[in-house]
KEBADO-840162 format. One line per 3 residues: number of its first residue (from 1); their letters; for each residue x, y, z of C-alpha. Coordinates in nm, 4 decimals. Layout:
<rs>
NUM	A	X/Y/Z | ...
</rs>
This chain:
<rs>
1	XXX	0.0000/0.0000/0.0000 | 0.1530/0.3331/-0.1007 | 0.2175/0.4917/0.2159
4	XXX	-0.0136/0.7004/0.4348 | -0.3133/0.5822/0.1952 | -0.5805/0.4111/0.4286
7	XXX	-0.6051/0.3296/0.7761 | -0.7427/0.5728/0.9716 | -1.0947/0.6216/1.1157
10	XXX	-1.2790/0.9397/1.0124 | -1.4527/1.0364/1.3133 | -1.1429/0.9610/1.5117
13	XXX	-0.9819/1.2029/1.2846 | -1.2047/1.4678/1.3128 | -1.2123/1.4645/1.6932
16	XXX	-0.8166/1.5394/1.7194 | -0.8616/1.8943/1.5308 | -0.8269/2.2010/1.6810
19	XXX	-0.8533/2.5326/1.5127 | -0.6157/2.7135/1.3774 | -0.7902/3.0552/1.3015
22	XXX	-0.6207/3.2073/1.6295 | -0.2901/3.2846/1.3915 | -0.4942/3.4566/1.1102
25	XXX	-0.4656/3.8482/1.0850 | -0.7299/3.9961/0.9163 | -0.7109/4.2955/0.6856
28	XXX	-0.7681/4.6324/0.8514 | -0.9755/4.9117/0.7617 | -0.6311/5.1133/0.6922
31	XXX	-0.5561/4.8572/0.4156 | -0.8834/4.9007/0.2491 | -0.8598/5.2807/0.2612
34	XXX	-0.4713/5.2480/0.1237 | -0.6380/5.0066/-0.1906 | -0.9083/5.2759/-0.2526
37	XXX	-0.6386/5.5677/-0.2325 | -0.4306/5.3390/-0.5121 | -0.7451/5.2692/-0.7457
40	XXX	-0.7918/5.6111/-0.7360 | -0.4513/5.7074/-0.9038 | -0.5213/5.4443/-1.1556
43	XXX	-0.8525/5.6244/-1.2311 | -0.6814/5.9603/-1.2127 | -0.4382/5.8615/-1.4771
46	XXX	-0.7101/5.7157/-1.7046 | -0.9553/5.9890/-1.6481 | -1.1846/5.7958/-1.4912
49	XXX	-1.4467/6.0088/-1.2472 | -1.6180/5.6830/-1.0511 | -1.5866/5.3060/-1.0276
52	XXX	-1.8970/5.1010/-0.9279 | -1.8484/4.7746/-0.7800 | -2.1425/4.5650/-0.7000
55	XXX	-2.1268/4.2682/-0.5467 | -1.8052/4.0764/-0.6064 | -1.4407/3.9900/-0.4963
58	XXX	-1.3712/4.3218/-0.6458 | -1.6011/4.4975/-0.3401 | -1.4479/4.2896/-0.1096
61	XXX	-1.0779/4.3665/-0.2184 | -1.1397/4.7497/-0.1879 | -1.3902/4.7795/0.1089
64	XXX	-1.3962/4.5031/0.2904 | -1.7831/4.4116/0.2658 | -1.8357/4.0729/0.1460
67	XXX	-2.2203/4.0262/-0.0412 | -2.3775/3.7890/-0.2113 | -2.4706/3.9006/-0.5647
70	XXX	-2.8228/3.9192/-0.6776 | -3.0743/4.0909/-0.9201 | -3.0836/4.3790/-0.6109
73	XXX	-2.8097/4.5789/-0.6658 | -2.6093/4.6061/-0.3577 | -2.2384/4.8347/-0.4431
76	XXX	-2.0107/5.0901/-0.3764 | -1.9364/5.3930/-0.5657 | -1.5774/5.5044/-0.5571
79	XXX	-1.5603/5.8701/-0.7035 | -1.2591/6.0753/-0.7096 | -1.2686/6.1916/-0.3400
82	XXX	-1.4458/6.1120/0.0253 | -1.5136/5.7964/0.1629 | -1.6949/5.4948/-0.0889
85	XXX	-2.0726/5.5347/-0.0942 | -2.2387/5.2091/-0.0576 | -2.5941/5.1585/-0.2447
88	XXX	-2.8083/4.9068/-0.1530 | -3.2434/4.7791/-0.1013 | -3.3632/5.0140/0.1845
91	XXX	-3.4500/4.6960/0.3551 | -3.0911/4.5460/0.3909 | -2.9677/4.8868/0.5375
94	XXX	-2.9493/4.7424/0.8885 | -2.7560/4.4003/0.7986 | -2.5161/4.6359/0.5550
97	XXX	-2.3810/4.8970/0.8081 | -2.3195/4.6015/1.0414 | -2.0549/4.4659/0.7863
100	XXX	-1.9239/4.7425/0.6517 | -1.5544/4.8698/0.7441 | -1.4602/5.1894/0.5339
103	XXX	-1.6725/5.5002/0.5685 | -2.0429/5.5476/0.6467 | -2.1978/5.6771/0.3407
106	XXX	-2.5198/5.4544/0.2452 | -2.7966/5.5706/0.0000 | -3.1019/5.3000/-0.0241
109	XXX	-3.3525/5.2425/-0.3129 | -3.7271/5.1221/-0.2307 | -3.8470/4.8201/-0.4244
112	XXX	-4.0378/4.9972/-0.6704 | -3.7377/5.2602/-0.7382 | -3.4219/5.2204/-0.9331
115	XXX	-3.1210/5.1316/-0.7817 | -2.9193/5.2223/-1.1059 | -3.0976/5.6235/-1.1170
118	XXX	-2.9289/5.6058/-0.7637 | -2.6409/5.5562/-0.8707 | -2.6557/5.7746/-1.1577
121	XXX	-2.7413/6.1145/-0.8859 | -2.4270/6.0197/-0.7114 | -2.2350/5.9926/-1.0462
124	XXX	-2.3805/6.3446/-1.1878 | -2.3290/6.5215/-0.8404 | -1.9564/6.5325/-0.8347
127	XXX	-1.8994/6.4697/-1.2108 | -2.1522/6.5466/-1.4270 | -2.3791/6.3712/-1.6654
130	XXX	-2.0949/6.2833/-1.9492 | -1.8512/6.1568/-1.6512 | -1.6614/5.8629/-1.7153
133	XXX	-1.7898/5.5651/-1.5289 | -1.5428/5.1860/-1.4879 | -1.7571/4.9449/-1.3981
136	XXX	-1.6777/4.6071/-1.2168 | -1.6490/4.3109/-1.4986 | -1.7165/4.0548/-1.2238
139	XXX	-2.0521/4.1902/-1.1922 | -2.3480/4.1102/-1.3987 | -2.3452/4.1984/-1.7107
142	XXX	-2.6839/4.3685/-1.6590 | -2.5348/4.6238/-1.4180 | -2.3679/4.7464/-1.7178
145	XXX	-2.6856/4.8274/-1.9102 | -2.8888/4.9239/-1.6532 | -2.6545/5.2035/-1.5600
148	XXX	-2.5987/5.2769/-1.9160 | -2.9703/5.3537/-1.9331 | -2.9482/5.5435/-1.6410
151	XXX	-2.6640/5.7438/-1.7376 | -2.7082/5.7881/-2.1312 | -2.4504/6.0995/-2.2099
154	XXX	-2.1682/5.9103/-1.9460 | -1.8965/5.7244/-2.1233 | -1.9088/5.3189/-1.9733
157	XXX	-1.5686/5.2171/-1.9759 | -1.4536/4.8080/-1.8349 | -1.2861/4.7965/-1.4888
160	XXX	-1.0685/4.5672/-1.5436 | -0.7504/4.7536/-1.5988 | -0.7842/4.9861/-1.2680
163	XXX	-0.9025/4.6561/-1.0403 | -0.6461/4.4609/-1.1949 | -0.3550/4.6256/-1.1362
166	XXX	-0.4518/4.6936/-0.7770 | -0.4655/4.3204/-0.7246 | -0.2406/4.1496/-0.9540
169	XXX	0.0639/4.2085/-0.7099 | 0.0026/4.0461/-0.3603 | 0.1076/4.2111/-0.0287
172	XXX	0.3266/4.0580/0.2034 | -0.0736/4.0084/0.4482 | -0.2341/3.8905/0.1403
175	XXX	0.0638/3.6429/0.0729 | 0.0783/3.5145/0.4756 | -0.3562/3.4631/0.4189
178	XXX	-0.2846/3.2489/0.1277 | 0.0117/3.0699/0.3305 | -0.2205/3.0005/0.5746
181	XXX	-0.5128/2.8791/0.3595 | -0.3022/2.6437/0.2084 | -0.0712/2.4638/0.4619
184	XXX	-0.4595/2.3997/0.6193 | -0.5650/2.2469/0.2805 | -0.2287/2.0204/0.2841
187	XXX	-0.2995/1.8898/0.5983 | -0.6508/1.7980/0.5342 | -0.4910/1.6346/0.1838
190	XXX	-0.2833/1.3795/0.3952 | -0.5723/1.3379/0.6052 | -0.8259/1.2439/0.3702
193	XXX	-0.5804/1.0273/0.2009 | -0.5784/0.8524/0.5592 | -0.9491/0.7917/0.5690
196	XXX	-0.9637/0.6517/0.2040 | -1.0962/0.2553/0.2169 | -1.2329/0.0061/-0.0079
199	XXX	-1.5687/0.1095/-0.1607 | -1.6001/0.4650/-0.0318 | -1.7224/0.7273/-0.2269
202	XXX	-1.6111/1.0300/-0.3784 | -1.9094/1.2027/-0.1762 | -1.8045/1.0711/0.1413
205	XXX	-1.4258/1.2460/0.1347 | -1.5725/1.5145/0.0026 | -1.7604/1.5741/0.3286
208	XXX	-1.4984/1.4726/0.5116 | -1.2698/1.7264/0.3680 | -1.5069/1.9609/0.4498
211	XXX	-1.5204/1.9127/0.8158 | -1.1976/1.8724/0.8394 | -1.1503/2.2390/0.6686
214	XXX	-1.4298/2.3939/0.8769 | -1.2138/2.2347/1.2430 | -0.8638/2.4055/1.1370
217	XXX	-1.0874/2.7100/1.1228 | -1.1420/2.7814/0.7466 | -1.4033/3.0334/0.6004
220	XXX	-1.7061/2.7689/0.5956 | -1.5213/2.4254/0.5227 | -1.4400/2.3941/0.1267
223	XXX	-1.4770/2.6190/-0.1292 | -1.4927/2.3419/-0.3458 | -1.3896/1.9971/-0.3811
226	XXX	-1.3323/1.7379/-0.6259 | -1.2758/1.3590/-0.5796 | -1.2199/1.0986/-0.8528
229	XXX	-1.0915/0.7560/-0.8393 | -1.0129/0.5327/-1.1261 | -1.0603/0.6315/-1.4811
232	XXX	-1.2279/0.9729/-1.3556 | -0.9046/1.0935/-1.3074 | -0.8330/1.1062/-1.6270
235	XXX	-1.0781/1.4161/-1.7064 | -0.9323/1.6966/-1.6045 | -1.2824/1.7860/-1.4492
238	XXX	-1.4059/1.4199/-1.3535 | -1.6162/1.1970/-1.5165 | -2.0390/1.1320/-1.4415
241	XXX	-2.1570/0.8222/-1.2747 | -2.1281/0.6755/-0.9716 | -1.7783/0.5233/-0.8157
244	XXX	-1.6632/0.3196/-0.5271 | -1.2863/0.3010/-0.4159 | -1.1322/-0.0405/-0.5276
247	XXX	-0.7849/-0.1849/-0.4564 | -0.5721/-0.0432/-0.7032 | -0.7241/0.2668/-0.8335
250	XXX	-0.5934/0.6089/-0.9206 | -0.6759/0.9231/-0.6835 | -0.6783/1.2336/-0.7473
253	XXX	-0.7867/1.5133/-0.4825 | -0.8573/1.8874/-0.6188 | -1.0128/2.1035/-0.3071
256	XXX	-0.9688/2.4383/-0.1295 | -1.0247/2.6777/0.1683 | -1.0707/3.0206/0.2406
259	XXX	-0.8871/3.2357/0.4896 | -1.0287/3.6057/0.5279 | -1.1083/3.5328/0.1636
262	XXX	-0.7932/3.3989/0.0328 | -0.8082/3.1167/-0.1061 | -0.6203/2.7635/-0.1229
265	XXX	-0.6074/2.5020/-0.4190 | -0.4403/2.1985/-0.4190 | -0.4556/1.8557/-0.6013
268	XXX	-0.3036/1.5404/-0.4893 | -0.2723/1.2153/-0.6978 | -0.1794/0.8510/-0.5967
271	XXX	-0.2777/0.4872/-0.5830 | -0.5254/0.3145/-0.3362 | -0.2707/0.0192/-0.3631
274	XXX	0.0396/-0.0075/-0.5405 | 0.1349/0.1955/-0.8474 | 0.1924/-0.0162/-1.1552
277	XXX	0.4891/0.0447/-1.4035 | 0.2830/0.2987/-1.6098 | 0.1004/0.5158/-1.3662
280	XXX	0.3978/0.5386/-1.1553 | 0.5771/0.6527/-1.5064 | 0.3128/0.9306/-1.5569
283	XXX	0.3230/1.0741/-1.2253 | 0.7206/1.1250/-1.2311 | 0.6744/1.3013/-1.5406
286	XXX	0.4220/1.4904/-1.3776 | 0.6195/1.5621/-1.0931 | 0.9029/1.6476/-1.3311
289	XXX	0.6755/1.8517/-1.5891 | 0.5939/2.0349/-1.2738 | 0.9548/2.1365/-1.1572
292	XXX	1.0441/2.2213/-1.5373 | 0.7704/2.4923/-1.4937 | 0.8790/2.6119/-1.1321
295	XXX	1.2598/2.6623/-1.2496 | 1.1399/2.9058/-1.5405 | 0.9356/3.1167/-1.3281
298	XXX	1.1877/3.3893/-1.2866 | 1.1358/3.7704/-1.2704 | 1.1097/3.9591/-1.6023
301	XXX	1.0005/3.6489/-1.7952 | 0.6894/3.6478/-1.9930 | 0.3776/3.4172/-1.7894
304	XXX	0.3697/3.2054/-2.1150 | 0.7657/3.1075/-2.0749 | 0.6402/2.8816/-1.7533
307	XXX	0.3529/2.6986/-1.9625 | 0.6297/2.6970/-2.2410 | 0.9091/2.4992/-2.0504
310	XXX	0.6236/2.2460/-1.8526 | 0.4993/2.1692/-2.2428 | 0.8357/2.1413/-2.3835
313	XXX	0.9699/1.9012/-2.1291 | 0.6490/1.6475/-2.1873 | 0.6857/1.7014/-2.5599
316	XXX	1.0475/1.5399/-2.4921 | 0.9052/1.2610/-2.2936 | 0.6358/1.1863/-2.5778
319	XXX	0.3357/1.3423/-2.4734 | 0.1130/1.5812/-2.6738 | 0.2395/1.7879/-2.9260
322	XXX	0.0620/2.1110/-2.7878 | -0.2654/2.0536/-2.6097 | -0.3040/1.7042/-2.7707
325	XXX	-0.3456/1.3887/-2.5478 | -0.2327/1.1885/-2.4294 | -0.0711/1.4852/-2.2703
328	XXX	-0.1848/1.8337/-2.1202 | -0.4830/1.9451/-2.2442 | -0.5214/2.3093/-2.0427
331	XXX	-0.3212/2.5860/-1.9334 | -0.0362/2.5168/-1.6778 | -0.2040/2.7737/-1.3977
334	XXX	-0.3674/3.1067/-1.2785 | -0.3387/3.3184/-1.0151 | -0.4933/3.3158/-0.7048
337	XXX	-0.6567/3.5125/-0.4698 | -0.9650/3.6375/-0.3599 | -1.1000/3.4342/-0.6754
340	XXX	-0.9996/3.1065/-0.7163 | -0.9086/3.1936/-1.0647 | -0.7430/3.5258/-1.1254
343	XXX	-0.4658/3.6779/-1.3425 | -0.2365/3.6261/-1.4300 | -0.3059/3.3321/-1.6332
346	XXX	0.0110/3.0622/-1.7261 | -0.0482/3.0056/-2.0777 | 0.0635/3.0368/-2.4324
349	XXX	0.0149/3.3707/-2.5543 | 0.0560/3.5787/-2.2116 | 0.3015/3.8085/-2.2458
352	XXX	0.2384/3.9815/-1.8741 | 0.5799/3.9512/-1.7280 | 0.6429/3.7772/-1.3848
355	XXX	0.7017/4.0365/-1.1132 | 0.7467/4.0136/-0.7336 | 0.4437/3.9895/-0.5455
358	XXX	0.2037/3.7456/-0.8227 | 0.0390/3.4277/-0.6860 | -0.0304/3.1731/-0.9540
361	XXX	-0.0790/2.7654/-0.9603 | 0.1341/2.5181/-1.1008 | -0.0348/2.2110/-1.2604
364	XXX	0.0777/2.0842/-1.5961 | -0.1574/1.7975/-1.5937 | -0.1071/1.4818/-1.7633
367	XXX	-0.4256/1.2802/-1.8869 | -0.4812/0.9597/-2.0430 | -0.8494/0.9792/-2.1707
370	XXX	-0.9769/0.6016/-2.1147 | -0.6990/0.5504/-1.8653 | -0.6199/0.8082/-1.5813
373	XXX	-0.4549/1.1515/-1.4774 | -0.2212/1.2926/-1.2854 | -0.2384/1.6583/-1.1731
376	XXX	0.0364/1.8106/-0.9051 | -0.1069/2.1357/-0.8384 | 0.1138/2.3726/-0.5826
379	XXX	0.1309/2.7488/-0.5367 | 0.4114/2.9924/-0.5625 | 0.4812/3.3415/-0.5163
382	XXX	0.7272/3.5213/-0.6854 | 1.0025/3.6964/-0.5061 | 1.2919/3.9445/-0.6215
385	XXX	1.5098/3.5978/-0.6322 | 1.2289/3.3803/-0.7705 | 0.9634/3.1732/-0.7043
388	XXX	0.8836/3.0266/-0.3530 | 0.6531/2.7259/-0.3706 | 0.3880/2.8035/-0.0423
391	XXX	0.3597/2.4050/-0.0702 | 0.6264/2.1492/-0.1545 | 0.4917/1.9189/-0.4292
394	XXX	0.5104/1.5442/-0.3711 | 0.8195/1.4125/-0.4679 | 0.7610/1.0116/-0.4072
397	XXX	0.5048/0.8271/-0.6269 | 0.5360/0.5704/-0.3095 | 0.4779/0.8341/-0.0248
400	XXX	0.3208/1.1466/-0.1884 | 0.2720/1.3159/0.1464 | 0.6676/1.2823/0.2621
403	XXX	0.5727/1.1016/0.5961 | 0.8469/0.9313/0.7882 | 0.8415/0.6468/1.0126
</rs>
């Protein structure tokens, strides 16, 4: 049996965890006032007179409130001075100014009123009726043309590039809360390997690996999870039906936390069993398809050079060409944040150069339709010097999680 794979009790597990939220350092209001401050140089410089962010990771980066999106629109104005004004259904003033950390300012809409002329008052107050409005991208796409409407001689102008390069680069806080978020998601990997026994079910870990994330003190257990076993790990997003552990089969683990927001996202592969010749020959390259794209992560190089090497070394061990399969069929990584999925994005064509301070995912995964995968995926952060993994990948196809004893 590959070691650490099987043999613990799940509820016995559970009981031994203690939280770890004790060490976690949220962001403080001076932080969000600093990344409001910074947006609005961005806006300055593009001639931008007010951002509105609804709902989004976008209004949590910059104010701290975190809301669930909806057809209501609940936002904050940024204009070119004074505190954010926050928007939102008269009804939900109360549960808004309990969560909200920078400034005071809140201007409500009834039901039968129009949360977008609201906006639109604010807009023309301070800048006039052709100001130049950036609005969030991560909202819905019907905030755009509902505010449009509401603002007919203002110029509507995509968000992206003022929110963006706010949050590409991570602070030294941001970086410890995705630190944090993942050595918790590690540890619950080599735990829910532990648990794994004939005929369980990819359900069953995953609500394991939940609990386990909610005990070490993580935002509300997983932010997602993904279990497959057998040929489902060939698909680099599963396969349907319904499957039962057996003696022998492939695992592969894809799940994450939140800390504060930040968020974790690792994948873990291995054998219930013993490897045979061939998987344990895809998961070196793996491992070694991984490292190729680590070591040319360096500052001043292009995003696309680390998809680049990863491809090039599995084109030299016979896999692909390109995106073809047996090989890898997606991008190498993103970035990570507040969203799962963020720029910058390691793939052909991204010319974005590497710079201290972006997060991004390495996973150059290998699939076999009709057979299996095999998808490392680790974290680094780049550094003056380089990259810094914030997990060490497996290294040992017969003891993935480096145990000793």
């Amino acid at each position: 049996m590959t070691k650490g794979i099987g043999g613990l009790s799940a509820p016995a597990v559970l009981s031994t965890l203690k939280s770890r939220r004790a060490a976690v350092q949220p962001i403080t209001a001076e932080e969000y006032r600093a990344r409001i401050e910074a947006v609005r140089a961005h806006m300055a410089a593009r001639k931008v007179d007010a951002l509105l962010l609804p709902a989004s990771s976008n209004l949590l980066y910059f104010t701290g409130l975190d809301w669930h999106p909806s057809e209501r629109l609940t936002a904050a104005v940024i204009l070119k001075d004074g505190d954010p004004v926050y928007v939102c259904p008269a009804f939900e003033e109360p549960k808004l100014r309990g969560h909200i950390t920078v400034g005071d300012q809140v201007r409500t809409w009834q039901e039968d009123e129009s949360a977008y002329a609201l906006v639109a008052d604010l807009v023309r107050a301070q800048s006039g009726a052709s100001a130049t409005v950036a609005v969030d991208a991560l909202g819905y796409a019907g905030v755009f043309f509902d505010l449009a409407a509401s603002l007919p001689q203002a110029t509507l102008v995509d968000a992206r590039p003022l929110t963006e390069a706010c949050r590409r680069v991570k602070s030294a806080h941001e970086i410890a809360l995705l630190s944090h978020a993942k050595a918790l998601t590690l540890e619950v990997h080599r735990l829910a390997a532990g648990i794994l026994r004939p005929g369980i079910t990819p359900d069953e870990v995953v609500s394991f690996i939940g609990q386990a994330h909610r005990a070490l003190g993580a935002d509300g257990g997983n932010t997602f999870c993904a279990v497959q076993f057998g040929e489902a790990t060939a698909y680099p997003h599963g396969a349907p039906g319904e499957w039962f552990l057996k003696e022998g089969d492939p695992v592969l683990i894809d799940t994450g936390c939140a800390i504060e927001g930040y968020k974790s996202d690792i994948t873990r592969c291995y054998t219930f069993g013993h490897a045979t010749p061939e998987y344990r020959r895809v998961w070196e390259d793996e491992r070694d398809a991984q490292m190729a794209a680590f070591n040319a992560a360096q500052i001043g190089v292009p995003c696309e050079a680390v998809d680049i090497a990863a491809r090039n070394f599995l084109e030299s061990r016979g896999y692909g060409p390109g995106y073809q399969v047996p090989g890898c069929p997606h991008r190498t990584g993103h970035g990570v944040g507040l969203d799962l999925h963020e720029p910058a994005y390691i793939v052909g064509g991204n010319k974005q150069p590497l710079e201290p301070g972006l997060c991004f995912s390495v996973e150059p995964m290998l699939c076999l339709y009709g057979k299996f995968g095999v998808r490392f995926e680790d974290h680094v952060y780049m550094t003056e010097d380089g990259p810094r993994w914030f997990t060490i990948p497996p290294t040992d196809v017969d003891n993935p999680f480096g145990l000793h004893g």
